[in-house]
C-alpha positions in Angstrom: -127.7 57.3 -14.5 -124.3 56.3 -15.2 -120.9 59.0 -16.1 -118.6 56.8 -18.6 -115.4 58.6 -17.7 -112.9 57.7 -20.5 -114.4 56.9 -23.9 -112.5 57.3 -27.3 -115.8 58.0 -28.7 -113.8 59.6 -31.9 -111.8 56.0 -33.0 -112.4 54.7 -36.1 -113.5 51.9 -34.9 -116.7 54.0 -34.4 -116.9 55.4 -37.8 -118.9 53.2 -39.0 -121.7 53.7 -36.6 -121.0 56.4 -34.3 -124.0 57.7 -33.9 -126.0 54.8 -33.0 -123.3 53.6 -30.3 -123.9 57.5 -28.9 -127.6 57.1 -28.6 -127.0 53.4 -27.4 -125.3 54.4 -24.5 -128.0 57.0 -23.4 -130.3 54.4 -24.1 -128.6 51.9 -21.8 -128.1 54.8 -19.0 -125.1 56.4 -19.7 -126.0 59.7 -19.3 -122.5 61.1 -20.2 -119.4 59.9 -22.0 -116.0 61.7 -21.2 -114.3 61.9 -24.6 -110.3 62.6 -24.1 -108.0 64.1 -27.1 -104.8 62.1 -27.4 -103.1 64.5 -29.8 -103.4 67.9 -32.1 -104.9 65.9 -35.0 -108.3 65.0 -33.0 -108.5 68.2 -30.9 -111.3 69.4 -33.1 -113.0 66.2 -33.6 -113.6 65.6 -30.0 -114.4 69.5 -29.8 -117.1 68.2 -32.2 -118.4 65.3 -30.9 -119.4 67.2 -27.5 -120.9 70.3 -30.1 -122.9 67.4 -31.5 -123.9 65.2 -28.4 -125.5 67.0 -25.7 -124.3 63.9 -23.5 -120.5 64.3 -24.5 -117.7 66.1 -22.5 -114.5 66.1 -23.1 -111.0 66.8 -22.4 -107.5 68.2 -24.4 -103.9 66.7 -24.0 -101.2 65.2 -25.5 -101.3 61.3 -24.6 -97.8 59.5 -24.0 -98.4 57.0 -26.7 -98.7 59.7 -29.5 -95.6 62.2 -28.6 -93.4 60.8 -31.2 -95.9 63.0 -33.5 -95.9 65.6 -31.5 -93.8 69.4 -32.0 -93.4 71.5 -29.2 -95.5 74.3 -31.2 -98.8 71.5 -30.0 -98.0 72.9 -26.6 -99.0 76.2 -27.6 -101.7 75.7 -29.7 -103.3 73.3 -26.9 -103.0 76.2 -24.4 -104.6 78.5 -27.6 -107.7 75.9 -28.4 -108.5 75.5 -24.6 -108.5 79.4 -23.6 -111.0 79.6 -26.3 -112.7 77.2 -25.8 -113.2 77.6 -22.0 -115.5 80.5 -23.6 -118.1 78.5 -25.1 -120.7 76.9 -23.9 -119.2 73.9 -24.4 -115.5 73.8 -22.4 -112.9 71.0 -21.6 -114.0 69.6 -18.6 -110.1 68.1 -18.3 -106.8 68.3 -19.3 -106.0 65.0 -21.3 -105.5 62.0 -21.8 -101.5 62.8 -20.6 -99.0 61.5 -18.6 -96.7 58.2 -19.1 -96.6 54.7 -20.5 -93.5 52.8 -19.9 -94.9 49.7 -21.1 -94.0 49.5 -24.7 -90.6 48.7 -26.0 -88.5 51.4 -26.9 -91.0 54.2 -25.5 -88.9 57.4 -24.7 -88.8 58.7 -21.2 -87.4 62.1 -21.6 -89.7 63.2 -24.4 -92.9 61.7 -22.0 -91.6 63.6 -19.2 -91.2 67.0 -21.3 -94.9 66.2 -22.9 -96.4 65.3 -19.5 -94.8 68.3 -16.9 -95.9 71.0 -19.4 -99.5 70.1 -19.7 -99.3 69.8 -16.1 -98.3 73.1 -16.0 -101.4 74.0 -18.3 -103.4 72.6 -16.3 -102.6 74.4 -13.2 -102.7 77.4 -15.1 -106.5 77.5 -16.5 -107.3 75.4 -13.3 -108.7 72.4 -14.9 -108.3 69.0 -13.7 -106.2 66.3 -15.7 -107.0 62.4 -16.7 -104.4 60.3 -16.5 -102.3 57.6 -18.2 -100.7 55.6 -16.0 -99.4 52.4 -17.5 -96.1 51.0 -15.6 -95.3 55.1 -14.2 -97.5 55.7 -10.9 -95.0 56.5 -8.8 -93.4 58.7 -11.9 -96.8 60.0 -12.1 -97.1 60.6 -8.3 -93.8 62.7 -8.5 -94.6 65.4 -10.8 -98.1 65.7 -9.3 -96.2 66.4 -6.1 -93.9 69.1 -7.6 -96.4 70.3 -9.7 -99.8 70.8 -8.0 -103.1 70.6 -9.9 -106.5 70.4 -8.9 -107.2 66.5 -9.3 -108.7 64.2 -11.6 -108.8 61.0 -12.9 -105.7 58.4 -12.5 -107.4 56.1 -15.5 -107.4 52.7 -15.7 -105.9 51.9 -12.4 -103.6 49.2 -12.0 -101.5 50.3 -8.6 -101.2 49.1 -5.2 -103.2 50.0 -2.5 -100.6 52.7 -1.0 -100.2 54.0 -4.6 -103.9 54.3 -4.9 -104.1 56.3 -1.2 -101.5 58.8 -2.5 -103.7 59.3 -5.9 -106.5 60.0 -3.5 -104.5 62.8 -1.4 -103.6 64.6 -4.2 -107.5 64.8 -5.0 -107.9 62.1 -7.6 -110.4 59.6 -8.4 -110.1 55.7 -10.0 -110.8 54.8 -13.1 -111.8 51.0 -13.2 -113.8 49.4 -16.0 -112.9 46.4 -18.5 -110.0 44.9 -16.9 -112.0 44.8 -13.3 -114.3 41.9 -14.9 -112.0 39.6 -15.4 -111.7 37.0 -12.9 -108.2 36.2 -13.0 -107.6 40.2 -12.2 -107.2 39.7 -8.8 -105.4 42.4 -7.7 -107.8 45.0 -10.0 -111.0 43.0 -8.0 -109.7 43.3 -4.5 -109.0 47.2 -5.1 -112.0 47.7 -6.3 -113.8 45.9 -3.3 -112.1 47.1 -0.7 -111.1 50.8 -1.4 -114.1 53.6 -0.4 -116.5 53.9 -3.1 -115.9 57.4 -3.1 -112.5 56.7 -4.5 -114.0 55.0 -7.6 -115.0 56.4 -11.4 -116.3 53.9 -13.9 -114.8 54.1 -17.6 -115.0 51.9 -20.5 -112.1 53.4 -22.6 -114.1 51.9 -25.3 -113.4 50.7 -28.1 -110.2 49.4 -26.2 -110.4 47.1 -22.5 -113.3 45.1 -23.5 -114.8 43.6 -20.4 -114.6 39.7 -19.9 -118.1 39.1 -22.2 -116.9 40.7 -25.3 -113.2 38.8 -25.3 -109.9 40.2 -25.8 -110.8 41.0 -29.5 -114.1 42.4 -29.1 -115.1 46.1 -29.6 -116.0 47.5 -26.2 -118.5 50.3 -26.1 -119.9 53.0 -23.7 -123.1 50.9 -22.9 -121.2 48.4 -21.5 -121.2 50.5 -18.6 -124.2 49.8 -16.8 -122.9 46.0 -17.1 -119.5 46.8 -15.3 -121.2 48.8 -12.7 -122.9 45.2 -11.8 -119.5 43.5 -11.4 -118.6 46.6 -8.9 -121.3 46.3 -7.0 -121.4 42.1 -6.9 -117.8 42.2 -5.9 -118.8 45.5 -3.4 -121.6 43.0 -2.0 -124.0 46.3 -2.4 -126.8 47.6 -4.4 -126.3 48.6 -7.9 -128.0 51.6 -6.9 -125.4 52.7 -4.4 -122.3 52.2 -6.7 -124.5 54.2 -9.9 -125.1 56.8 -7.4 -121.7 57.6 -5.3 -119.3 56.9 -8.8 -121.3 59.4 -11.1 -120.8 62.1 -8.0 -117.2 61.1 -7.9 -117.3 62.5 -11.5 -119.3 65.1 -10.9 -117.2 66.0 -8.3 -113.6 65.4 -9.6 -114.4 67.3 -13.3 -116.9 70.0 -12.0 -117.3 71.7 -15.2 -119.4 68.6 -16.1 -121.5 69.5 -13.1 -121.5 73.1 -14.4 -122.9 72.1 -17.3 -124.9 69.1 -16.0 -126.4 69.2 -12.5 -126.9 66.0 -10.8 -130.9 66.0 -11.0 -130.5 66.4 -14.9 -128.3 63.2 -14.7 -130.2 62.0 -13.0 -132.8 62.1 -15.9 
């Protein structure tokens, strides 16, 4: 069974028919989605979600995209929600989705960089691992995870070099590829996904957003599109589906390990 790593399970584009996409997933062997938070106003519904779906993590941050909304008084009710939370029986498994996006026109760097090093810093105090947004910043990225050490995570959908990739993976940090891998004009995506060890590798979808090459541009992706994009791993891998299922839901297992706390591997597995 598959780990979807990154899934914005809460969009709207899912209000519609949440519930069936959720049980179309399991269905389709996705035996967990990772659900991130991108800012204060869905804390509490993707708090929900993983209450609701016994198959649902998920994960509390700030994203980069959304800090124009943000106060610094988020900060402290982020650190608030995840202390108590990390009570239940149902904690964050991550810090995030945070870190930076210098992509868009007019994005603001200082504000990012305020955003980003603090939840760093929450992170490192409860000891949770972060996922990552890393559009246009990895070697930003890579700077404040040197001067401010976490426990690893998830550098999501990967779009670096191959020396950028090896630093991510010193630092104790898994790959996210998914969508933008099937595409066969990604060339660059393709050959790091070939050609960098397996165990470097998480599979996302980051659904409904980076629909894979089938859907189109426009379509709405969706967690059971995994099993699908594991195939186009493993085809450009030249290896057994098998292998790929196996080794990339570990690498979650193994990167987030309050999923595996709360999910062994044999019960995956099932």
């Amino acid at each position: 069974m598959l780990i979807d790593s990154h899934c914005h399970l809460d969009a709207t584009e899912f209000d519609a028919d949440r519930h069936a996409i959720a049980q179309s997933a399991l269905a389709s062997g996705v035996a967990m989605i990772v659900v991130p938070a991108v800012e204060r106003a869905n804390f509490n519904t993707v708090c929900g979600l993983a209450d609701s779906y016994a198959h649902c993590a998920y994960a509390l941050g700030i994203h980069p995209m959304y800090v124009d909304n943000a106060q610094p008084e988020d900060l402290q009710f982020l650190q608030d929600l995840v202390q108590s939370r990390l009570k239940t029986q149902k904690p964050p498994v991550a810090i995030g989705e945070i870190g930076l996006d210098f992509f868009v026109d007019g994005y603001k760097r200082e504000l990012q960089e305020y955003y980003f090093s603090e939840q760093l810093k929450l992170a490192r105090q409860f000891d949770l691992p972060v996922i990552l947004h890393v559009r246009r910043s990895v070697d930003d990225i890579l700077k404040f995870l040197r001067r401010i050490k976490v426990r690893g995570g998830i550098a999501h959908a990967f779009n670096g070099s191959r020396q950028q990739a090896d630093e991510f993976a010193k630092l104790g940090f898994k790959l996210g590829f998914g969508g933008a891998m099937t595409y066969p004009r990604a060339l660059k995506i393709r050959e790091l996904a070939a050609t960098l060890p397996l165990e470097a590798i998480v599979l996302e979808t980051d659904a409904p957003d980076i629909p894979p090459e089938w859907l189109g541009h426009e379509g709405r992706n969706s967690p059971d599109q995994l099993p699908k994009i594991a195939r186009i791993l493993a085809d450009l891998r030249g290896v057994d589906c098998s292998e790929v299922t196996e080794i990339t839901t570990n690498n979650v297992l193994s990167v987030l390990p309050r999923i595996a706390d709360l999910y062994t591997p044999a019960q995956v597995a099932h």
